[in-house]
N, C-alpha and C positions, 0 to 999 in steps of 0.2 A: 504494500500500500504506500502511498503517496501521504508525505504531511499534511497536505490539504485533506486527504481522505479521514485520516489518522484525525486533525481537528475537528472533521465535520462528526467521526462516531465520538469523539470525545465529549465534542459537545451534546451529540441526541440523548444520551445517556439519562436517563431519569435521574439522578440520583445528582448529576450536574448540574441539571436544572432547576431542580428542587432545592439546589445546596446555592444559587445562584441569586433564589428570591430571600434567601436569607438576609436579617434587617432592613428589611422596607416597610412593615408593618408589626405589633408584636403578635396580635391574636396569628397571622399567618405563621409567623417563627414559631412557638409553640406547637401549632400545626404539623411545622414541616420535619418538628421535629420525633412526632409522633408517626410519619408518613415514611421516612427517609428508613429505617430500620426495617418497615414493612419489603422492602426494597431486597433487601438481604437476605432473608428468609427464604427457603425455596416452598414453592407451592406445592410443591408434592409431599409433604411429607406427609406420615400417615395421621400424626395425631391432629392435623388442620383439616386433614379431610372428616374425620372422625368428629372434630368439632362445629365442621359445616352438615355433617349428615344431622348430627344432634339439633343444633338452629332447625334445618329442614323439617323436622320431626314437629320441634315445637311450635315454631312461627309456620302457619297454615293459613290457606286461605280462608277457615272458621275465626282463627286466631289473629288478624294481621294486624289489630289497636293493641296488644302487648306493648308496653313499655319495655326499654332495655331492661331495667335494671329487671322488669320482671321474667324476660327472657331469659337474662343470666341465671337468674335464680331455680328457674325451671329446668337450665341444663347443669346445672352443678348438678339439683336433687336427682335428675335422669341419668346423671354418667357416675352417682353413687351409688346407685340404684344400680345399675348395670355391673359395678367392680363389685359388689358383695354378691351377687349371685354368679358372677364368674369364679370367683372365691371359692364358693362352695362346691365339693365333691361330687363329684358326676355319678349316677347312678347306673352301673350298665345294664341291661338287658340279656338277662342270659334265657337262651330258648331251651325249652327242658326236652328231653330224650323221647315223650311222648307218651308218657306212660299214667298222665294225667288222663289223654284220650282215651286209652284203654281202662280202665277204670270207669268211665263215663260209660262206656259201652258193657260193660258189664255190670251196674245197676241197671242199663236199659233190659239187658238180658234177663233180670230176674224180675221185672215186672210184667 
């Protein structure tokens, strides 16, 4: 790449831009400084999808006047909810030998 090129991705850069309207305003600076980390983060990871599945769940289209803060509220109690019963010991299913059926079949026999 060419310096020109190299300043033009330099410059498209979110994170340069955002770093660029820094002190022109303060509510904006607080902003950018809440926005700018968001930047960094990768989108994929598991527990932000996990966190967007949760939102999804609770904020609905029955649901859509929810307040954050009670949005929040509803996906803490949901995702605690969720860790205590993943916690808990799984119960297996064991298929028995069949000897239940016979038995059934042998009071049908004797009546």
């Amino acid at each position: 790449m060419s310096k020109g090129e190299d300043d033009f991705m330099a410059a498209a850069d979110p994170i340069n831009w955002w770093n660029g309207l820094i002190g022109r305003n303060d509510e904006l600076t607080k902003f950018i400084a809440f926005v700018v980390p968001m930047f960094r983060c990768p989108s994929s990871v598991a527990s932000i999808e996990r966190l967007f599945s949760t939102f999804g769940i609770i904020q609905t289209d029955l649901r859509n006047r929810l307040s954050l803060e009670k949005v929040h509220k509803l996906s803490y109690c949901y995702r605690a909810l969720r860790k205590s019963e993943d916690a808990k010991p799984r119960r297996r299913h064991v298929l028995d030998d069949g000897d239940d059926a016979e038995d059934e079949n042998e009071d049908d026999d004797q009546n």
